[in-house]
C-alpha positions in Angstrom: 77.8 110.4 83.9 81.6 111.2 84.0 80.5 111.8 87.9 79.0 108.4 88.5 82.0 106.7 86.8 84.7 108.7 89.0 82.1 107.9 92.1 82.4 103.7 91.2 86.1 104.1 90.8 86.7 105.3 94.1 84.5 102.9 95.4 86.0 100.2 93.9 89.8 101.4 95.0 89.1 102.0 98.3 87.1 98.6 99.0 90.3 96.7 96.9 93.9 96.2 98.1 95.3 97.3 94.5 96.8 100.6 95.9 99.9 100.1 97.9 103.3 100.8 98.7 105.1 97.8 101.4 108.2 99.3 103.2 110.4 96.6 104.4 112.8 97.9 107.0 115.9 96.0 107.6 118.8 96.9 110.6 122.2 98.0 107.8 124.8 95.6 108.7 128.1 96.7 109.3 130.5 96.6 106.1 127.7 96.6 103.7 127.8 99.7 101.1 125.0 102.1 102.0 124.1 104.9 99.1 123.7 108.6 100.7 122.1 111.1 98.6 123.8 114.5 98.0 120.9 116.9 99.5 120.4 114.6 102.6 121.6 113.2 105.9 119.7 110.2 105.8 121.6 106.9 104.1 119.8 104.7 101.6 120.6 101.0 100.9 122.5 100.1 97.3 119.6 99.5 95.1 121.1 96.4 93.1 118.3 95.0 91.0 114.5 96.4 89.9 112.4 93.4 89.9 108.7 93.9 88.1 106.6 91.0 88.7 103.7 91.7 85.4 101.1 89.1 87.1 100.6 90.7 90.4 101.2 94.6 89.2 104.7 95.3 91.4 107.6 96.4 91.0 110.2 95.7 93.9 113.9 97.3 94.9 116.2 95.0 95.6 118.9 95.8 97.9 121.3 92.8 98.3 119.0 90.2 97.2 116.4 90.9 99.1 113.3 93.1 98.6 113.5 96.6 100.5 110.5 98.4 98.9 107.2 97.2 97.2 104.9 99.3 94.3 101.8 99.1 92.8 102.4 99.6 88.9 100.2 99.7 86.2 101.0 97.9 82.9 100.3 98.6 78.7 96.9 98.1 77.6 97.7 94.1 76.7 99.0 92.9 79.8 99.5 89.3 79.1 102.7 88.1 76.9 105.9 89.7 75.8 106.3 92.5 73.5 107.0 91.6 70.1 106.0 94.4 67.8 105.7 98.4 68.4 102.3 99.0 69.0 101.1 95.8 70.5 100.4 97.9 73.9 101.9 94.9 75.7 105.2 95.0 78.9 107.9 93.4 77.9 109.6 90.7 79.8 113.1 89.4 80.0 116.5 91.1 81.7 117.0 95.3 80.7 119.2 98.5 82.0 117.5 101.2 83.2 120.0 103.2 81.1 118.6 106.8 81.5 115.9 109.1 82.7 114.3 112.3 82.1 111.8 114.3 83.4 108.4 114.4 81.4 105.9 116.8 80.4 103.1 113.9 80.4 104.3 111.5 83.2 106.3 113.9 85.1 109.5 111.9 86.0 110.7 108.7 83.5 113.3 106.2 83.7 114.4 104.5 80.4 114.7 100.7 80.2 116.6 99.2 77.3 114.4 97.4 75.4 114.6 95.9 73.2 117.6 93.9 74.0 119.4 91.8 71.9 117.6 88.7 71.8 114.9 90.9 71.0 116.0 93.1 68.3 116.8 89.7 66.9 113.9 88.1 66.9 111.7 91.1 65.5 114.9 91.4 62.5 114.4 87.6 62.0 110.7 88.4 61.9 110.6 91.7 59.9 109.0 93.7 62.0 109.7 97.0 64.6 110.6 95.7 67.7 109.3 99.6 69.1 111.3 101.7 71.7 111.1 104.0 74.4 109.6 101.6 77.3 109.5 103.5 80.3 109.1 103.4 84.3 107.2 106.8 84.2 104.4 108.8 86.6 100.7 109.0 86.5 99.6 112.6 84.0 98.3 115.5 86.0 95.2 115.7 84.4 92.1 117.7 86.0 89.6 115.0 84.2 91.3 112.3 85.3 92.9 112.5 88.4 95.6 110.6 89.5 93.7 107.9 91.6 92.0 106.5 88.0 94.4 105.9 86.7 96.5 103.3 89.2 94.1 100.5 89.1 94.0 100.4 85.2 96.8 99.2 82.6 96.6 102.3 80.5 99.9 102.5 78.9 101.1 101.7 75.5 103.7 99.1 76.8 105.5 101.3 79.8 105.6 100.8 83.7 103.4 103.4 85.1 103.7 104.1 89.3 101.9 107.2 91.2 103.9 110.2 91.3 105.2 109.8 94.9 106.5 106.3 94.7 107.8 107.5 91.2 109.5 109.9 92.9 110.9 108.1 95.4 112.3 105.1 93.1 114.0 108.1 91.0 116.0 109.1 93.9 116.6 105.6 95.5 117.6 103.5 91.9 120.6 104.9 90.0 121.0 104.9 86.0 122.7 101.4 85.1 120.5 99.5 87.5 119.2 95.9 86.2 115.3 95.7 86.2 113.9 92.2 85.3 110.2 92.2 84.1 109.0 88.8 84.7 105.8 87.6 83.6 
C-alpha cells in the first residue's frame, strides 16, 4: 500500500508545476555592492530582504528590490492565518530577522527567524497565551520511508518554512544572519 501511495505521489508531482526553483539572472551594475563567499571565486549579489509569499508556497531573495532567486517552500500543517498560539501548526506572517542558524540533525541546515516579534509577544501576553518559538527556514528529513520528494508538495511542519535540501543549501550560503524576511500571507 505504502508503494501505491509513493507511486500517486510521483505521479501527481511530476504532472504539477509545484516543484521549482526560478533563477533570475541580472548583468551586476557597476558600483553596486556584490557579496563574495570566502571558499569561492564566483561573486554573489547582497541578499537584502527574504520575501515568503504563504498563498503561492515561495520564498524569494531579494537583492536590491528586486527578486534574484525563486523556491518552492512548504508551510505548517494549518496554512491559512497568522500564528497566534504554540502549537496551532500555522506560518506566521508579519516582518522578522533571520537572526541565527544552525545545522540540524532532523532538517539538516536551519535558519532562525525571530518570531515572535513584538507586536506579537504582545498580543499573546494581552491574550494569556504562549506565543511559541523556534520558527525556522529548515531542509526536508533524510528519511528512507519518506524520501525527500514527499515531502515538498505537502505542508508538513509544525509552523516552520521547509525548502529541499539543495535550495536550502544554497539560500544558507547566499542570505547572511541579520537578513529581513517578510512572510506575507
Amino acid at each position: 500500500m505504502r508503494w501505491l501511495l509513493a507511486l500517486l505521489c510521483l505521479g501527481v508531482t511530476s504532472l504539477s508545476q509545484a516543484a521549482f526553483t526560478e533563477t533570475i539572472i541580472r548583468n551586476p551594475q557597476p558600483g553596486k555592492p556584490v557579496q563574495s563567499t570566502p571558499n569561492s571565486t564566483t561573486t554573489q549579489p547582497l541578499i537584502d530582504k527574504v520575501l515568503v509569499i504563504k498563498s503561492e508556497r515561495r520564498l524569494q531573495l531579494i537583492s536590491r528590490g528586486e527578486p534574484l532567486k525563486t523556491y518552492r517552500i512548504s508551510l505548517g500543517k494549518q496554512p491559512k492565518g497568522h500564528k497566534e498560539r504554540e502549537g496551532d501548526m500555522k506560518t506566521p506572517e508579519g516582518f522578522y530577522w533571520l537572526d541565527w542558524r544552525k545545522t540540524s540533525d532532523r532538517y539538516n541546515l536551519s535558519m532562525h527567524i525571530s518570531y515572535p516579534n513584538i507586536s506579537d509577544a504582545a498580543t499573546a501576553r494581552r491574550e494569556g497565551r504562549n506565543p511559541g518559538s523556534m520558527i525556522m527556514i529548515h531542509g526536508t528529513p533524510i528519511d528512507e520511508e519518506y524520501p525527500e520528494w514527499y515531502f515538498h508538495t505537502l505542508d508538513w511542519t509544525e509552523g516552520c518554512i521547509a525548502m529541499r535540501n539543495g535550495d536550502m543549501r544554497e539560500v544558507w550560503s547566499m542570505v547572511k544572519d541579520g537578513t529581513l524576511i517578510e512572510i506575507r500571507p
